[in-house]
DSSP file (Angstrom, degrees, kcal/mol; ACC not computed):
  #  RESIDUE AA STRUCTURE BP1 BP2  ACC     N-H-->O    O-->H-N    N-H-->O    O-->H-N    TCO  KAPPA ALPHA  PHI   PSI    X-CA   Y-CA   Z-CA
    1    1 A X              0   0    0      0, 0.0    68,-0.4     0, 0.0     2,-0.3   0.000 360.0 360.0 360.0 127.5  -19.7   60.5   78.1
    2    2 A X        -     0   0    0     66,-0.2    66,-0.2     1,-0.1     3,-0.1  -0.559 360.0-157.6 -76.8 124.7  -23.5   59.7   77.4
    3    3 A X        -     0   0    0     64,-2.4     2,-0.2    -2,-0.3    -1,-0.1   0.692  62.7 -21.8 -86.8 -20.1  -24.6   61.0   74.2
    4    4 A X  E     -A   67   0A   0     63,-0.6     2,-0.8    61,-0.1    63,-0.7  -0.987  56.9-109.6-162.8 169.5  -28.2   61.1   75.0
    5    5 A X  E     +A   66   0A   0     -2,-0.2     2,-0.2    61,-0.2    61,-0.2  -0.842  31.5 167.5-111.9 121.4  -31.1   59.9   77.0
    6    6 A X  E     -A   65   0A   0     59,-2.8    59,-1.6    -2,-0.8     2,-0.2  -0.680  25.6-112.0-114.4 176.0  -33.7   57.8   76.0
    7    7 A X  E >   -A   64   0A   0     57,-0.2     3,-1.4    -2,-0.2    57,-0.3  -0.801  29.6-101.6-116.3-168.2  -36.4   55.9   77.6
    8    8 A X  G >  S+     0   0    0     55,-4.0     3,-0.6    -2,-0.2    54,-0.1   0.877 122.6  47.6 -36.4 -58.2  -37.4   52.6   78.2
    9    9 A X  G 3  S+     0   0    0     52,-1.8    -1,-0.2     1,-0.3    53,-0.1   0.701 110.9  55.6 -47.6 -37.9  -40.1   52.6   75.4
   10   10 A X  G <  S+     0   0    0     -3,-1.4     2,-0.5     2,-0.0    -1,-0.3   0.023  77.9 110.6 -72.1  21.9  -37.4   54.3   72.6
   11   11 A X    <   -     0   0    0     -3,-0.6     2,-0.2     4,-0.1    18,-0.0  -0.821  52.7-173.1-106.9 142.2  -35.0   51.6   73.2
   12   12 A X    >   -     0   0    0     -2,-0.5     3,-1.1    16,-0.0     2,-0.6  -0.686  41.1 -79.6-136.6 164.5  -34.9   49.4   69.8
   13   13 A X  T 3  S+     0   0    0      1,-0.3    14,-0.2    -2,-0.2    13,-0.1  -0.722 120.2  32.2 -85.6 135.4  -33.0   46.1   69.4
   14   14 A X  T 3  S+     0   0    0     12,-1.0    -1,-0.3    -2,-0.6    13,-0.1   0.423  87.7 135.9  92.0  14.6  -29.5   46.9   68.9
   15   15 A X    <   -     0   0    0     -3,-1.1    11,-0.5    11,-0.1     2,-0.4  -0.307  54.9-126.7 -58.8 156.3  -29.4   49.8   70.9
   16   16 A X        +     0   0    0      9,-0.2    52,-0.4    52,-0.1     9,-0.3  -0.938  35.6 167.1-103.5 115.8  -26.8   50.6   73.2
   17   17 A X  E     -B   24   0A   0      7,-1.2     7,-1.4    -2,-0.4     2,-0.4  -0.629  32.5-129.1-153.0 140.6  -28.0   51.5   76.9
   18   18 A X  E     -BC  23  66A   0     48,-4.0    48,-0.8     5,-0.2     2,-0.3  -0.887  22.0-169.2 -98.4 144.6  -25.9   51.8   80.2
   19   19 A X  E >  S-B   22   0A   0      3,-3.3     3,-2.7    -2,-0.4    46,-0.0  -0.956  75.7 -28.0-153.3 129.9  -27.5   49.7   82.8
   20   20 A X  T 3  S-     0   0    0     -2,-0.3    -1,-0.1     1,-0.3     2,-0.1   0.741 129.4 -39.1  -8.9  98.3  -25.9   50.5   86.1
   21   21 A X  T 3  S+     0   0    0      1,-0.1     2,-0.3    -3,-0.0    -1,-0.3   0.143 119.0  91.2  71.6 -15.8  -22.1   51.7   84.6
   22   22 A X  E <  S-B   19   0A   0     -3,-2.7    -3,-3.3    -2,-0.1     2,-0.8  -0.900  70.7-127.8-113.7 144.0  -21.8   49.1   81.9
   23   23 A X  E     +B   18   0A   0     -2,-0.3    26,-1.8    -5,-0.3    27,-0.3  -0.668  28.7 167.8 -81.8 111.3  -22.7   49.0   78.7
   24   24 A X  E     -BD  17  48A   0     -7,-1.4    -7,-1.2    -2,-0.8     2,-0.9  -0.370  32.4-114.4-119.2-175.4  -24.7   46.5   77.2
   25   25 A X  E     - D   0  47A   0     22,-1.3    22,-0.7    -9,-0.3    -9,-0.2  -0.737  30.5-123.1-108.6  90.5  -26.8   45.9   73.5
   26   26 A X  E     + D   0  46A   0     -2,-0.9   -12,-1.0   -11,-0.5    20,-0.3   0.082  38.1 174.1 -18.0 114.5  -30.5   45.7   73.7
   27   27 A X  E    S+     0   0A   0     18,-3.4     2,-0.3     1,-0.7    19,-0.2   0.306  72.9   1.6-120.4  19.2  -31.2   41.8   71.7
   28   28 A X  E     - D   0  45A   0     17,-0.8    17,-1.3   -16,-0.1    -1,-0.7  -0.716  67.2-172.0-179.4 142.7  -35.0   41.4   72.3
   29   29 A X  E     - D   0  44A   0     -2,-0.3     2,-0.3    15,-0.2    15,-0.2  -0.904   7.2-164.7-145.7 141.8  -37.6   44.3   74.3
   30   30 A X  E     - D   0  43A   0     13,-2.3    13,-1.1    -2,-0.2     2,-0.5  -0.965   9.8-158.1-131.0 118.8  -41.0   43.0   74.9
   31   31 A X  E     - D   0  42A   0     -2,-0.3     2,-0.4    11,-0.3    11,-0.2  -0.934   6.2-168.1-110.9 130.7  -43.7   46.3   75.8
   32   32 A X  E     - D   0  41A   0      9,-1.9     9,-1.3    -2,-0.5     2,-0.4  -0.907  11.5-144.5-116.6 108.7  -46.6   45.7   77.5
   33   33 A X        -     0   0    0     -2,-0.4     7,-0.2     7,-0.2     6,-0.1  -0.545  17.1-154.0 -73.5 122.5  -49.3   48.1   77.9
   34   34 A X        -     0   0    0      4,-0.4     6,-0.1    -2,-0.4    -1,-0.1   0.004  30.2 -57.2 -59.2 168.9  -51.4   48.3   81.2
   35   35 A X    >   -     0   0    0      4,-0.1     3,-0.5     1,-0.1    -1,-0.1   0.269  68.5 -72.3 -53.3-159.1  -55.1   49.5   82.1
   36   36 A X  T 3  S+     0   0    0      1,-0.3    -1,-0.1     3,-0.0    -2,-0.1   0.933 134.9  25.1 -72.7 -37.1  -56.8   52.4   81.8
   37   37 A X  T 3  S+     0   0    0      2,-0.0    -1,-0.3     0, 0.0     2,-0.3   0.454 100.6 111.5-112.0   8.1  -54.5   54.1   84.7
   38   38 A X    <   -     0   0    0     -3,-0.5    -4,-0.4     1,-0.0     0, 0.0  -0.615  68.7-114.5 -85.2 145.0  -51.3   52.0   84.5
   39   39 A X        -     0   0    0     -2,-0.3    -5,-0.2    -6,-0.1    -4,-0.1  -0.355  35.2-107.9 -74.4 152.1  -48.0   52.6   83.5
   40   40 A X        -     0   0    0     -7,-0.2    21,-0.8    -6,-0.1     2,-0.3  -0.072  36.9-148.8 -59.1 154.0  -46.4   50.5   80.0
   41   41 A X  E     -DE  32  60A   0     -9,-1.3    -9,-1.9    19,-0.2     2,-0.4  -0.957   7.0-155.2-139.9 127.3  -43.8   47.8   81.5
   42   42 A X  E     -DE  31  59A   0     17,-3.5    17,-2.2    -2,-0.3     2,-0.3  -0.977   3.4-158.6 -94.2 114.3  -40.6   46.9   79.2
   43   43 A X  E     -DE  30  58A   0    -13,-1.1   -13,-2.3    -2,-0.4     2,-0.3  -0.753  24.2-158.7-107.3 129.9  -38.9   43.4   79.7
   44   44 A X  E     -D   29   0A   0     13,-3.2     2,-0.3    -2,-0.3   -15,-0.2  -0.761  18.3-158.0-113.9 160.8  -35.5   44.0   78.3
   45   45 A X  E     +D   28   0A   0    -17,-1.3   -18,-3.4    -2,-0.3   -17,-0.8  -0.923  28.4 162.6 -96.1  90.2  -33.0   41.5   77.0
   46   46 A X  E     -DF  26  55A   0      9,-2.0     9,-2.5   -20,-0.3     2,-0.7  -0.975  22.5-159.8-131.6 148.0  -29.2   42.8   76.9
   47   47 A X  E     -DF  25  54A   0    -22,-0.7   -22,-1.3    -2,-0.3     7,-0.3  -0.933  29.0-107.4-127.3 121.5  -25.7   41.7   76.7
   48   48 A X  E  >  -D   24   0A   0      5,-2.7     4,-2.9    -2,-0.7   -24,-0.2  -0.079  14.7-161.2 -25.8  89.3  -22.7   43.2   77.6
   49   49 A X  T  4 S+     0   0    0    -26,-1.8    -1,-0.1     1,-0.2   -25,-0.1   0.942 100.0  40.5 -52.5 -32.5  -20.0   44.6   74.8
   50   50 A X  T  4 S+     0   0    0    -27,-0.3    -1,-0.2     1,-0.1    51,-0.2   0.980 140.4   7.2 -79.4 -40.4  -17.3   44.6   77.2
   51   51 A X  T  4 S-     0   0    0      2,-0.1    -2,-0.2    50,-0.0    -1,-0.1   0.630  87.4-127.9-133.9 -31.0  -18.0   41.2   79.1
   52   52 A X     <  +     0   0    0     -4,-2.9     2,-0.2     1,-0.3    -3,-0.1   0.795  50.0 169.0  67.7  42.8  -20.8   39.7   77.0
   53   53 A X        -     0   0    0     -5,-0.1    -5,-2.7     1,-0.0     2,-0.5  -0.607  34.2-120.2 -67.4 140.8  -23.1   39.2   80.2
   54   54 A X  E     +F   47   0A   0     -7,-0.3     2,-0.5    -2,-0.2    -7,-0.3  -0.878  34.8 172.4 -82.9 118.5  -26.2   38.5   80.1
   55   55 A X  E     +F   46   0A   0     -9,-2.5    -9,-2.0    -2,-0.5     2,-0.2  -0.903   6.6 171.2-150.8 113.0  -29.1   40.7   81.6
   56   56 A X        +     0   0    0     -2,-0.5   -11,-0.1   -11,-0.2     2,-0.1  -0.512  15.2 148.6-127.8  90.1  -32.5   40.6   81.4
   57   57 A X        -     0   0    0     -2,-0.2   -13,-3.2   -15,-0.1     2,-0.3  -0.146  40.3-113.3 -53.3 174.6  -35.1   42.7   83.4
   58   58 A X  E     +E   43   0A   0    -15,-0.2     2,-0.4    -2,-0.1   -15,-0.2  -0.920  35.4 168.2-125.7 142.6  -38.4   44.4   83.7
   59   59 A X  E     -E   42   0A   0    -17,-2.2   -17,-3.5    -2,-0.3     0, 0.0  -0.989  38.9 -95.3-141.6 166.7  -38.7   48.5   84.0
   60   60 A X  E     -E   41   0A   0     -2,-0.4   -19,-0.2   -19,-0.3   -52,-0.2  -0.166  43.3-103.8 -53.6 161.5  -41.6   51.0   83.8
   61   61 A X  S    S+     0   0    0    -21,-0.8   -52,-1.8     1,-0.2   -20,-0.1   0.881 115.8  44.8 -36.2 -66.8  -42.2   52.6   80.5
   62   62 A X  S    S+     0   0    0    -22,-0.2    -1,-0.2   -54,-0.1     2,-0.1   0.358  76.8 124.8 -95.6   1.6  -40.7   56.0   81.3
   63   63 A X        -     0   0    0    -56,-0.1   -55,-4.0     1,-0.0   -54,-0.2  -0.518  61.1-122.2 -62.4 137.2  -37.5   54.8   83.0
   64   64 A X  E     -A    7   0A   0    -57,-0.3     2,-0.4   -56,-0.1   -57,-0.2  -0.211  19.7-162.2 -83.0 175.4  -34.4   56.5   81.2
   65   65 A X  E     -A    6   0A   0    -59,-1.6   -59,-2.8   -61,-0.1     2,-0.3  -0.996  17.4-133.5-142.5 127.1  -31.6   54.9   79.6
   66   66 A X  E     -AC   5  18A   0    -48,-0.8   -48,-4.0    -2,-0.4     2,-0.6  -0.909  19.2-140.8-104.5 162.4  -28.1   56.8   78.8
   67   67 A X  E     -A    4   0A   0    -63,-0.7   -64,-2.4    -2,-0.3   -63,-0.6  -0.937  19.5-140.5-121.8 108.5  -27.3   56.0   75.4
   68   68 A X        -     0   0    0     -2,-0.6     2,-0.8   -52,-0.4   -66,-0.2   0.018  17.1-118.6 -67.8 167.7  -23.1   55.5   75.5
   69   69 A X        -     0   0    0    -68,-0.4     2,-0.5    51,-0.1    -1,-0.1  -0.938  29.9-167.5-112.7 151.0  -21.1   56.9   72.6
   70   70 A X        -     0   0    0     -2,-0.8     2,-0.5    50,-0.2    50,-0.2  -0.986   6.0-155.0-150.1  94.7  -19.5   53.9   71.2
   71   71 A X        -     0   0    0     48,-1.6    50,-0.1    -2,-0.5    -2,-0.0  -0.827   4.8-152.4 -92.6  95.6  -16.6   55.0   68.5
   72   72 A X        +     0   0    0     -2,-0.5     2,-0.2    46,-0.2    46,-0.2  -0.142  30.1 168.7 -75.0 123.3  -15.5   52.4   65.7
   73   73 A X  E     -G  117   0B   0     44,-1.0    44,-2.2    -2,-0.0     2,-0.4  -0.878  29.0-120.6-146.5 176.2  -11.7   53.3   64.9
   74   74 A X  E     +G  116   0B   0     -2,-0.2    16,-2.2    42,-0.2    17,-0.3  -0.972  31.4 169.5-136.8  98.9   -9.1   51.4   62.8
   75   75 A X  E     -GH 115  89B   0     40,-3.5    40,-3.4    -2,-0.4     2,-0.3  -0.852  29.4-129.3-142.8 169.5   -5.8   50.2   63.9
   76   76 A X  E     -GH 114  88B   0     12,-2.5    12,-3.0    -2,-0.3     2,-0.5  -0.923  30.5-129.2-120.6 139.6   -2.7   47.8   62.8
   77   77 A X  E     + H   0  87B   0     36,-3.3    35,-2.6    -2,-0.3    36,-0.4  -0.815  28.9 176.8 -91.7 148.9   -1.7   45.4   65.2
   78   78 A X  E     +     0   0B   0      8,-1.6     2,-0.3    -2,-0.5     9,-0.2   0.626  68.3   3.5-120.9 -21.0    2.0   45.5   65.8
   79   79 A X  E     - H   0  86B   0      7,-0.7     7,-1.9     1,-0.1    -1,-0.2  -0.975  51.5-164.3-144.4 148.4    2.1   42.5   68.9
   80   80 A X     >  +     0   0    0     -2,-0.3     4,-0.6     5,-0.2    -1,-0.1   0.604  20.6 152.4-130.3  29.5   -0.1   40.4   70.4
   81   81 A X  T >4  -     0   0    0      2,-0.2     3,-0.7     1,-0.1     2,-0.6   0.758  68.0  -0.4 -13.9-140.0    0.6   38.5   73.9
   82   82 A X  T 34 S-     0   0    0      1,-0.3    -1,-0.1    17,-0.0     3,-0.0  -0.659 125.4 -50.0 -85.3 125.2   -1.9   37.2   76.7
   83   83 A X  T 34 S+     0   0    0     -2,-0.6    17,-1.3     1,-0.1     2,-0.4   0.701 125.1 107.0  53.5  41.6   -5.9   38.3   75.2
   84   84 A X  E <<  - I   0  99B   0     -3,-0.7     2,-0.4    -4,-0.6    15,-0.2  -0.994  54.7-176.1-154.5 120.8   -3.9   41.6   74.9
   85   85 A X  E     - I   0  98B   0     13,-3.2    13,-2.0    -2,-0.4     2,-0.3  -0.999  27.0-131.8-134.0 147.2   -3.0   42.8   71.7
   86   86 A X  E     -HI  79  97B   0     -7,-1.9    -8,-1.6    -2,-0.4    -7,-0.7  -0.590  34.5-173.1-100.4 136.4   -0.6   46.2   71.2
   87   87 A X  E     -HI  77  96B   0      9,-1.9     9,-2.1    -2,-0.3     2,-0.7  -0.991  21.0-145.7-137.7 116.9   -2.8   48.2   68.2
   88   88 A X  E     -HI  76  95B   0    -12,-3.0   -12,-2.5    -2,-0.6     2,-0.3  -0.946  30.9-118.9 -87.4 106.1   -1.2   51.5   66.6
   89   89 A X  E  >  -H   75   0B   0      5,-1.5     4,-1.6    -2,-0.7     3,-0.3  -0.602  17.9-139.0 -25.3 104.1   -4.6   53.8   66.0
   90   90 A X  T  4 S+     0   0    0    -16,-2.2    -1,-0.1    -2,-0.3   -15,-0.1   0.476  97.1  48.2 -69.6 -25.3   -4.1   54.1   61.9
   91   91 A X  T  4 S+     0   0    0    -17,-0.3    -1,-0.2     3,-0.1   -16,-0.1   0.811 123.1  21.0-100.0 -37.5   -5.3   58.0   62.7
   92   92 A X  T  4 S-     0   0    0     -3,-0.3    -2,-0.2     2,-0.1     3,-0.1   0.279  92.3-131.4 -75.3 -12.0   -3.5   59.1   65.3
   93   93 A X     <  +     0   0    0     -4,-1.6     2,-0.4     1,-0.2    -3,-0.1   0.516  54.2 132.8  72.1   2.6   -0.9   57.1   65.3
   94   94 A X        -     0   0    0     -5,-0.2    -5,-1.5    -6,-0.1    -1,-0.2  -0.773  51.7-120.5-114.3 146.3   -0.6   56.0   69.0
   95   95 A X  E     +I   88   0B   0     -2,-0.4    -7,-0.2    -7,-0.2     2,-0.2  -0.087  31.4 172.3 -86.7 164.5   -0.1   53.1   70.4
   96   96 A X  E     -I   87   0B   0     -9,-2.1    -9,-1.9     2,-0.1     2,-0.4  -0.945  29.3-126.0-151.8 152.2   -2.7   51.5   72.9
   97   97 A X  E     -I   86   0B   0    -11,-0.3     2,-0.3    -2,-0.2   -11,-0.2  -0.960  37.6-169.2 -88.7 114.7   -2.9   47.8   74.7
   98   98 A X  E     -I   85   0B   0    -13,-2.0   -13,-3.2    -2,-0.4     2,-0.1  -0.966  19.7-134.4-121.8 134.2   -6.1   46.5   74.0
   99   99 A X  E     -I   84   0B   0     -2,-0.3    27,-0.6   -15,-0.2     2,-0.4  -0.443   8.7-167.6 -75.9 140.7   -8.2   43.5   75.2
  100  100 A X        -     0   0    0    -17,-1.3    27,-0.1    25,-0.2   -17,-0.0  -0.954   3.3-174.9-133.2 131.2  -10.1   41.2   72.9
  101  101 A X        +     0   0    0     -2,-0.4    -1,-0.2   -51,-0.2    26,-0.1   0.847  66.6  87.8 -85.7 -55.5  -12.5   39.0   75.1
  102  102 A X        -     0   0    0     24,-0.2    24,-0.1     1,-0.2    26,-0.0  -0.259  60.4-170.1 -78.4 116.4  -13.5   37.0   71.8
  103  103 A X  S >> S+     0   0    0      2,-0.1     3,-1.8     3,-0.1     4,-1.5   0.853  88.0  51.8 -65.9 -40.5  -11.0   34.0   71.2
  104  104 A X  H 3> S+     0   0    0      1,-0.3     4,-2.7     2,-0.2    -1,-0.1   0.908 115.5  46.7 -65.7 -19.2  -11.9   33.0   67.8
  105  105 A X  H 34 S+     0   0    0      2,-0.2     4,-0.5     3,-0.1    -1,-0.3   0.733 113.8  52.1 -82.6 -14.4  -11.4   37.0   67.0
  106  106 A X  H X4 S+     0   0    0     -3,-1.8     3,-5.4     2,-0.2    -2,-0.2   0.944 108.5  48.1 -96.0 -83.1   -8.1   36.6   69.0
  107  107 A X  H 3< S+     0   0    0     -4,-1.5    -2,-0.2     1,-0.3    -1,-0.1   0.708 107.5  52.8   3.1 -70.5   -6.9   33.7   67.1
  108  108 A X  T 3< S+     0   0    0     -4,-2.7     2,-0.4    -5,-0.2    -1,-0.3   0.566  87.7  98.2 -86.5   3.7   -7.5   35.1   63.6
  109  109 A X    <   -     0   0    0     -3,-5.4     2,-0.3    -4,-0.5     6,-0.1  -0.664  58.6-159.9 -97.8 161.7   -5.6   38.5   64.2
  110  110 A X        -     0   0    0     -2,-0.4   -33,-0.2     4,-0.1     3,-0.2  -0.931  27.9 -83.7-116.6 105.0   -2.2   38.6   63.0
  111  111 A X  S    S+     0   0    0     -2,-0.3   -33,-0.2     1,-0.2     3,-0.1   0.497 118.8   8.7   0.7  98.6    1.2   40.6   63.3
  112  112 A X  S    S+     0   0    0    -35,-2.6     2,-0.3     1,-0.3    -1,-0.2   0.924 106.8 130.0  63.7  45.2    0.9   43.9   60.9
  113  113 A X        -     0   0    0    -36,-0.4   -36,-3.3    -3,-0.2    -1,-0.3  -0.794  55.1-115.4 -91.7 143.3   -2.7   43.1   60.4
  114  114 A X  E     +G   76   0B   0     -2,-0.3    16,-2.5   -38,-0.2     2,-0.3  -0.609  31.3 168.9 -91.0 150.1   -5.6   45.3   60.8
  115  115 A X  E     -GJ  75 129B   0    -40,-3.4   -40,-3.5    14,-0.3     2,-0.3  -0.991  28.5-126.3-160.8 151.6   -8.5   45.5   63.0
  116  116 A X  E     +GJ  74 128B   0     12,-2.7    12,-1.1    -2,-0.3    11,-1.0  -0.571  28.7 172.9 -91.9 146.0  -11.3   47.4   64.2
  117  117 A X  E     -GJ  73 126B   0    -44,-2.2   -44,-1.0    -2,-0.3     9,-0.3  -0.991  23.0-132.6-161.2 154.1  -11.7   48.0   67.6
  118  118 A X  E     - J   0 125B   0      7,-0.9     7,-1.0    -2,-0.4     2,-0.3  -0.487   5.5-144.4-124.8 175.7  -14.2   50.2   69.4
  119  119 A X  E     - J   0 124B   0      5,-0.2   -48,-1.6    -2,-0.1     5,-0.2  -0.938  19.3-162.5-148.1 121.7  -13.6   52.9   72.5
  120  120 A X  E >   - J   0 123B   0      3,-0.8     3,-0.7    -2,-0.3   -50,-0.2  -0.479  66.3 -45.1 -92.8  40.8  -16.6   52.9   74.9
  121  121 A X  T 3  S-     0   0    0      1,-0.3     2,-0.3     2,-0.1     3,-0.1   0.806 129.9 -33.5  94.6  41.0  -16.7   55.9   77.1
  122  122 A X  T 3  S+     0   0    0      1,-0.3     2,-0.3  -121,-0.1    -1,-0.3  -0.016 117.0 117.5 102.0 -43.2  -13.1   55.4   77.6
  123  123 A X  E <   -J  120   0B   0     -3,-0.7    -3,-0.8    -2,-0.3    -1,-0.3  -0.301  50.2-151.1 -45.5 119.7  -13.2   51.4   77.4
  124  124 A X  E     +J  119   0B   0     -2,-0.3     2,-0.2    -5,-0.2    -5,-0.2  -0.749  26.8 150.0 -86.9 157.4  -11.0   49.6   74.2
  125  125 A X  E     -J  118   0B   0     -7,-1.0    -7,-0.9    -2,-0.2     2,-0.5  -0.584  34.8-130.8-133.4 167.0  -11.9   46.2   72.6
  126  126 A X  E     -J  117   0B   0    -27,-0.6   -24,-0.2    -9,-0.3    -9,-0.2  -0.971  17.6-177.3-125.5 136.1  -11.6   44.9   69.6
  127  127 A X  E     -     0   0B   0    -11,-1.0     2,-0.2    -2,-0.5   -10,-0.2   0.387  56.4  -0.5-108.9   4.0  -14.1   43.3   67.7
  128  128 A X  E     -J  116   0B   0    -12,-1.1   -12,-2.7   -23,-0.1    -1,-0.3  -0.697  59.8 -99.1 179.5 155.0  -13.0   42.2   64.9
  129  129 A X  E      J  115   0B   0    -14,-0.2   -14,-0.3    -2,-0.2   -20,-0.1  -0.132 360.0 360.0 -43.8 142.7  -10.1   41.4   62.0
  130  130 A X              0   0    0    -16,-2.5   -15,-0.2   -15,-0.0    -1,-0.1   0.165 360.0 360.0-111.7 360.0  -10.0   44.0   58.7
């Protein structure tokens, strides 16, 4: 579910923006203002949380952005197999199989260890050891 809409021009570095279904993290916007009857133009910079893709394009000023809601939660891992580690929610108490993309982050978690791991409009990751 999209928590808001912004446009191009409000978009800040570290934002989060959907750009066509995925979500990615503003890392550099460049604004250019036009002549006297031309529209602002944004060259964006973004990378993917899920996939850590790279994307960079140009849009008008007033083009919208939805702004995903991106929820930071707390969980113990109880197994961890292939990129896939099995995460009991510390707040709810239920268990979920979750991907972590990140090796070195993959590596350092451990069996009845803690970790944060984010829920993206219905996507899990985890991003990092507690």
């Amino acid at each position: 579910m999209v928590s808001k809409i912004i446009n191009a021009t409000e978009a800040k570095v570290g934002t989060n923006i959907i750009i066509d279904t995925e979500s990615y993290t503003v890392r550099k916007i460049d604004i250019s203002k036009t002549g006297k009857h031309g529209h602002a133009k944004c060259r964006i910079e973004a990378v993917g949380i899920l996939n850590g893709s790279k994307k960079v394009f140009v849009v008008p000023g007033h083009e919208r952005f939805g702004v995903p809601l991106v929820e930071k939660r707390k969980g113990q891992i109880l197994s961890k197999g292939d990129k896939k580690a099995s995460v009991m929610d510390l707040e709810s108490f239920e268990t979920l199989e979750i991907i972590c993309p990140d090796g070195e982050v993959f590596a350092s978690l451990e069996e009845n260890g803690n970790c944060e791991y984010w829920d993206i409009e219905g996507e899990k990751i985890i991003k990092r050891k507690l």
